[in-house]
C-alpha positions in Angstrom: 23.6 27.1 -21.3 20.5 28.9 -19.6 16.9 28.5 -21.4 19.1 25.6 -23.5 16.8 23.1 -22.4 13.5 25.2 -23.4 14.9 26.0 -26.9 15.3 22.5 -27.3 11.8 21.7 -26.5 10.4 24.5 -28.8 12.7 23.0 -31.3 11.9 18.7 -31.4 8.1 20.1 -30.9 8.3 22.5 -33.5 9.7 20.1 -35.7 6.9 17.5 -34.6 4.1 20.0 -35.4 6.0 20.6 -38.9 6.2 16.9 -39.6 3.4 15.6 -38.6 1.7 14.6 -41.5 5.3 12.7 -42.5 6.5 11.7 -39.4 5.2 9.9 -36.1 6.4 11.1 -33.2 6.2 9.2 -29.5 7.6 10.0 -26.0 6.7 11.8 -22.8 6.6 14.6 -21.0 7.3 14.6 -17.1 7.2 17.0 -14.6 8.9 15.9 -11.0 9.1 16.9 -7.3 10.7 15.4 -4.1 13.5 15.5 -1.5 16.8 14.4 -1.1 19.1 14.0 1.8 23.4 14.3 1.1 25.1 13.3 3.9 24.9 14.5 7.3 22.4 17.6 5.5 18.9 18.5 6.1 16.3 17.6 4.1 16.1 19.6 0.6 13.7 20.0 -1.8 14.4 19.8 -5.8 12.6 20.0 -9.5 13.2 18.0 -12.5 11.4 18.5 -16.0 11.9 16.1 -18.8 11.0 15.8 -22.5 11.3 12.7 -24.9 10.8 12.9 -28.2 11.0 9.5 -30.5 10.5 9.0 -34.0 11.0 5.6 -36.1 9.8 5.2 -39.8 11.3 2.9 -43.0 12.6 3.9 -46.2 12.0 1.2 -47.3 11.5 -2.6 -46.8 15.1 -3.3 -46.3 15.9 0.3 -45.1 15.1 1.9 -41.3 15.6 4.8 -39.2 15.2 5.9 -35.6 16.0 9.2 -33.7 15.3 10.0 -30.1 16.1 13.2 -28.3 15.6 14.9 -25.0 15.8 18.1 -22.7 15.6 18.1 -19.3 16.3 20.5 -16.2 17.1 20.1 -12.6 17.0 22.4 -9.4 17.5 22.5 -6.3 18.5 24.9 -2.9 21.6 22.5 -2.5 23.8 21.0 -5.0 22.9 17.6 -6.3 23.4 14.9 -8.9 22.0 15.2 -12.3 19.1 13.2 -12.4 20.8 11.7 -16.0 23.8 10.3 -16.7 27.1 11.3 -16.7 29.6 9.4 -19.2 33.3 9.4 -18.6 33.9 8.8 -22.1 32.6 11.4 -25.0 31.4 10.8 -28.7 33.5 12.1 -31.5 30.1 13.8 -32.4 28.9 15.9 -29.5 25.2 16.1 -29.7 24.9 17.1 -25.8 25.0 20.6 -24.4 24.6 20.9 -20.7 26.4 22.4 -17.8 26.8 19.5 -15.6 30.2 19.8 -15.1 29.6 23.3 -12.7 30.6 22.2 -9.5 28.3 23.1 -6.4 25.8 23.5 -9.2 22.3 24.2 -8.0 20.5 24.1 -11.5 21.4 21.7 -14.4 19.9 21.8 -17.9 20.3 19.2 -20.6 19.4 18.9 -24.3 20.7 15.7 -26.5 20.4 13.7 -29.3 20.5 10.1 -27.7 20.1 8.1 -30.9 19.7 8.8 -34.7 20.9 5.7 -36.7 19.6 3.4 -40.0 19.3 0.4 -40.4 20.0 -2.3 -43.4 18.4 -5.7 -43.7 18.2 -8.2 -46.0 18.5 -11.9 -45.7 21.0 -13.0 -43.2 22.1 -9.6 -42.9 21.5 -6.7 -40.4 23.7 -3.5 -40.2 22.9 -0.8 -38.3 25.5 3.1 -38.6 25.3 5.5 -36.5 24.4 7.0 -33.3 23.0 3.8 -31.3 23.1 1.4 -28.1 24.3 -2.3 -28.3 22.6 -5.2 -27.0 24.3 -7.3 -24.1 23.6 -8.6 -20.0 21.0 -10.7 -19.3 21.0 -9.5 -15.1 18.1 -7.7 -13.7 21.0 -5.5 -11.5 24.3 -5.3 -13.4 25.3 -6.3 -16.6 29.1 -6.8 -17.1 28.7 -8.2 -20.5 26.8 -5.2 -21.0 30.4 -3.4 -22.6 29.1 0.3 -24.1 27.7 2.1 -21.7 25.6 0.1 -19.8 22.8 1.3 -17.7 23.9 1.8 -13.9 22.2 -0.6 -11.8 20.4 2.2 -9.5 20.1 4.7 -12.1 16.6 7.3 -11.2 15.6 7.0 -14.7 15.8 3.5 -16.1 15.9 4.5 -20.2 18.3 2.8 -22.6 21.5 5.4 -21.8 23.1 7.9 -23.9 24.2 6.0 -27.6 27.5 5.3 -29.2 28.8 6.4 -32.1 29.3 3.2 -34.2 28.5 0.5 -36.5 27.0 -2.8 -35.6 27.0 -6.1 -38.0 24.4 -9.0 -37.5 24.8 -12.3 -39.6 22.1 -14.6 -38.7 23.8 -17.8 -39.9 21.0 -20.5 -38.5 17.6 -20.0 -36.8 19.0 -20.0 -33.6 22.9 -18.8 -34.0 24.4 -15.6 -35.1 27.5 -13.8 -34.9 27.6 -10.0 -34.3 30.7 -7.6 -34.4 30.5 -3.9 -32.9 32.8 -0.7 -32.8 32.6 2.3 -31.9 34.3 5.9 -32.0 35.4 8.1 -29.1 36.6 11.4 -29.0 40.8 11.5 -29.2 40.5 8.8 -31.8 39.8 6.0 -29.7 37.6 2.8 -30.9 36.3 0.0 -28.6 34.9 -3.3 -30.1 33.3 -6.1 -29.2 32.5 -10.2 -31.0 29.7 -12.3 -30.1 28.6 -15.9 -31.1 24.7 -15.7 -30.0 23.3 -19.4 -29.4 19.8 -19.0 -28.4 18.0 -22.5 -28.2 14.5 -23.8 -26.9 14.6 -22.0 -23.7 18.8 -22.0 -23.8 21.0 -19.1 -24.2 25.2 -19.1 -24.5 26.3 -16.3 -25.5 30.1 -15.9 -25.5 32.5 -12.7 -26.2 35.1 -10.6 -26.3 35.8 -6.7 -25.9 38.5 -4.7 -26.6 37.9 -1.3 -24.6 40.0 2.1 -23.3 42.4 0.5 -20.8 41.3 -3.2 -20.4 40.1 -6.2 -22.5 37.4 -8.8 -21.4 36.4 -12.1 -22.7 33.0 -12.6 -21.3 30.0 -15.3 -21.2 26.2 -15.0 -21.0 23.7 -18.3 -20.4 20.2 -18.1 -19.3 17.8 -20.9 -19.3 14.0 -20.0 -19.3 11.7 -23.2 -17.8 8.1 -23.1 -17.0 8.0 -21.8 -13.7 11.7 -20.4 -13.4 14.5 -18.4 -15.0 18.1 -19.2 -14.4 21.2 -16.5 -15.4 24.8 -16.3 -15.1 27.0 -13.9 -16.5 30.7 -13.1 -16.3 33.6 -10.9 -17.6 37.4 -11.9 -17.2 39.2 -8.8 -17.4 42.8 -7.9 -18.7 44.5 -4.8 -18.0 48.0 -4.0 -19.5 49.8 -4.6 -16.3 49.2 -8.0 -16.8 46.6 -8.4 -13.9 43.0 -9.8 -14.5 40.1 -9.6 -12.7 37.1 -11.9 -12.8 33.8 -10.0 -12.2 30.3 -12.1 -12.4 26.6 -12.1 -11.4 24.7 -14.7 -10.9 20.7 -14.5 -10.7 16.9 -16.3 -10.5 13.6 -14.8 -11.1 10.5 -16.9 -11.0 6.5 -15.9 -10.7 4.2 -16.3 -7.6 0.9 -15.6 -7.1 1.2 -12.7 -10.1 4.5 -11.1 -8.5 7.6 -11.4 -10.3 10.8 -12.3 -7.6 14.5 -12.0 -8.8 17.0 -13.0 -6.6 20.8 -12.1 -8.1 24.3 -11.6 -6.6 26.9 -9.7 -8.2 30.9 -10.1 -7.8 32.2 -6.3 -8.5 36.1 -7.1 -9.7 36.4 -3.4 -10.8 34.6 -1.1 -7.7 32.4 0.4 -10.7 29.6 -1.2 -10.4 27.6 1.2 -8.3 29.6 4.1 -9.4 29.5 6.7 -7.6 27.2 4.7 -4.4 29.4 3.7 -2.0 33.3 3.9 -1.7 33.6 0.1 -1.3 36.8 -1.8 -2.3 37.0 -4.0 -5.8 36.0 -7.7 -4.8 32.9 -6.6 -3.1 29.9 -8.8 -3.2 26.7 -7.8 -3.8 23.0 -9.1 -3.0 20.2 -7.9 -5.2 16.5 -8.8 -4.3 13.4 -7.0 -6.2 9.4 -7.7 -6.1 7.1 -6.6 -9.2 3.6 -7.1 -9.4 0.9 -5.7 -12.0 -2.6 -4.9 -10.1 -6.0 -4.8 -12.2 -3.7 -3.0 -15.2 -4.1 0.4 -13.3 -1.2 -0.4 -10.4 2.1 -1.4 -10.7 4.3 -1.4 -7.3 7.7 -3.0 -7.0 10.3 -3.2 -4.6 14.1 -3.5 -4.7 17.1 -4.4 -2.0 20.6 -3.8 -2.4 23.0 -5.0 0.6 26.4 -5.5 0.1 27.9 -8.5 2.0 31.3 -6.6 2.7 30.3 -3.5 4.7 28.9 -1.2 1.8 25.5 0.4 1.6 22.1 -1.9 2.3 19.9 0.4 -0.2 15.8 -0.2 -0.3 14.1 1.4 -4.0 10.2 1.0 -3.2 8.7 2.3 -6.9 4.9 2.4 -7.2 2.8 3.6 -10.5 -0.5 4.0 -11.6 -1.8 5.0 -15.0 -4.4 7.3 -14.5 -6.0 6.9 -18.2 -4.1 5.7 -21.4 -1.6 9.0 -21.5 -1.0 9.9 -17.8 1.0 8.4 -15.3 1.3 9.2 -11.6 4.9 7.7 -10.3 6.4 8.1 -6.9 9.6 6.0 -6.0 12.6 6.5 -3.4 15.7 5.1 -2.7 16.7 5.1 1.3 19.6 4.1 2.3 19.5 1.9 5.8 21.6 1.3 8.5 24.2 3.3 7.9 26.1 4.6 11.3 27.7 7.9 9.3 24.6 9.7 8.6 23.0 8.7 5.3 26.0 6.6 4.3 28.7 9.1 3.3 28.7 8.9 -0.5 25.0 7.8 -0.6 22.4 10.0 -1.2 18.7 9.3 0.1 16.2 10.7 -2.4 12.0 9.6 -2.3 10.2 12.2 -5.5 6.7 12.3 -7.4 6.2 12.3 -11.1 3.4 12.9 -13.4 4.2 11.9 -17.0 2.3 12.2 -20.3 2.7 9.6 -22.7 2.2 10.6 -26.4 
């Protein structure tokens, strides 16, 4: 795996250089630096590199493509999370080399293909094959309707996650009401599907539907109204495991604007203790309070500010994030996420970690 993520790069921007007069290629590099704190452990310091590379185009007027792929590579003097995700359950496909899976691993290095797909439209119709993500959650924090892979709640790097293998069908039957059917492919021959009925009114969405997934089904709802000053959501998954036991799990949220600054206010009811993953060691049942603040300044600054307390003894999390775009392709980031009164150093299973990123945007 060493120098995989550096063949990689030479490889997507070889192949951009190649291409260029035929293809258009976006993305971003970014080049990181901060501390973290494990539990109990002094403070460390660590490096993380990136590279995203995205390329969209048409075939035709009924016929589109996309593909998106990245390389990135951690270190640090002490072992410590992958700044990307980690999936519990593989593509048949596996378009990801990396040696996350050392344990007491100092030095990680990724390369993947995160999505390469087409898409078909015409009329009512919209198919889409192939290595992808699927839409679902309306929540700011956690999305439980959100079924493939969705995007961790406190995840470092806040990109759609790592696509499925599958096929998703779209039939618009009226302006405002569709139904859309997905499946997917897993390594081991498993498949997981999900049915929607997509309502979406003046200002109204309902949104109900129903998932058939590795070890538990869920029949879940969506509705969000949007009014003038205000934005209401709820949504909710009723889950049923093959044990005949079924757990309710639901979030519940408002986000409205003042004085320029965006405020969300959302609680969560975790019925199946993954919600922050790997977080806090709290028990299923838990209920969680989300609070954030986003605000834009003169087009140059962008600051926002997140809470996380957990009402039933887990972790009471603060994610202060501020940016500023330095000209049209550079971007100067620095974010943390500290952990608060915690009486076992810094939370047992939670990490504190406060790093500085400059990104180019091409």
């Amino acid at each position: 795996m060493k120098n995989t993520a550096l063949l990689f790069c030479l490889f997507l921007a070889g192949s951009s250089a190649w291409a260029q007069e035929d293809l258009s290629f976006s993305g971003q590099v970014a080049e990181e630096g901060g501390i973290f704190q494990n539990s109990q452990s002094a403070l460390e310091p660590y490096q993380y590199s990136r590279l995203l590379l995205q390329s969209r185009g048409d075939l035709d007027p009924e016929f589109s493509w996309s593909l998106e792929g990245e390389a990135g590579q951690q270190s640090s003097e002490l072992s410590q999370s992958p700044t990307w995700l980690i999936y519990a359950s593989q593509n048949v496909v596996n378009l990801e080399i990396d040696n996350s899976t050392a344990f007491s691993n100092a030095t990680y290095q990724m390369a993947r293909f995160d999505r390469a797909f087409m898409k078909w439209t015409s009329g009512r119709w919209e198919i889409t094959a192939g290595l992808q993500t699927f839409d679902g959650g309306t929540a700011y924090f956690y999305q439980p309707t959100h079924y493939f892979n969705p995007l961790p709640p406190l995840a470092w790097i806040t990109d759609e996650p790592l696509g499925s293998e599958g096929l998703n069908l779209n039939c618009f039957l009226f302006d405002d009401l569709s139904v859309e059917g997905s499946v997917r492919w897993l390594a081991g021959g498993a498949s997981e599907g999900v049915a929607r009925l997509i309502n979406k009114g003046i200002g109204i969405s309902i949104t109900p539907s129903f998932a058939w997934l590795e070890g538990r089904n869920g029949a879940g709802l969506e509705l969000s109204g949007t009014f003038p000053d205000f934005q209401v959501r709820l949504e909710g998954v009723n889950w049923f495991y093959s044990n005949n036991i079924s757990r309710l799990e639901w979030t519940a949220g408002l986000s409205t604007l003042v004085q320029g600054t965006k405020l969300t206010l959302e609680g969560l009811r975790d019925a199946t203790g993954g919600a922050l993953g790997g977080w806090t060691s709290v028990n299923p049942d838990s209920f969680y309070f989300f609070a954030s603040a986003q605000r834009d300044f003169s087009g140059q600054w962008q600051a926002s500010s997140a809470l996380v307390k957990s009402l039933d003894g887990g972790p009471f999390l603060l994610w202060p994030k501020v940016s500023y775009n330095l000209s049209q392709s550079w971007k100067l980031t620095a974010q943390a996420q500290w952990p608060l009164g915690s009486t076992q150093g810094l939370l047992g299973l939670t990490p504190s970690r406060s790093g500085l990123s400059l990104a180019y945007l091409f």
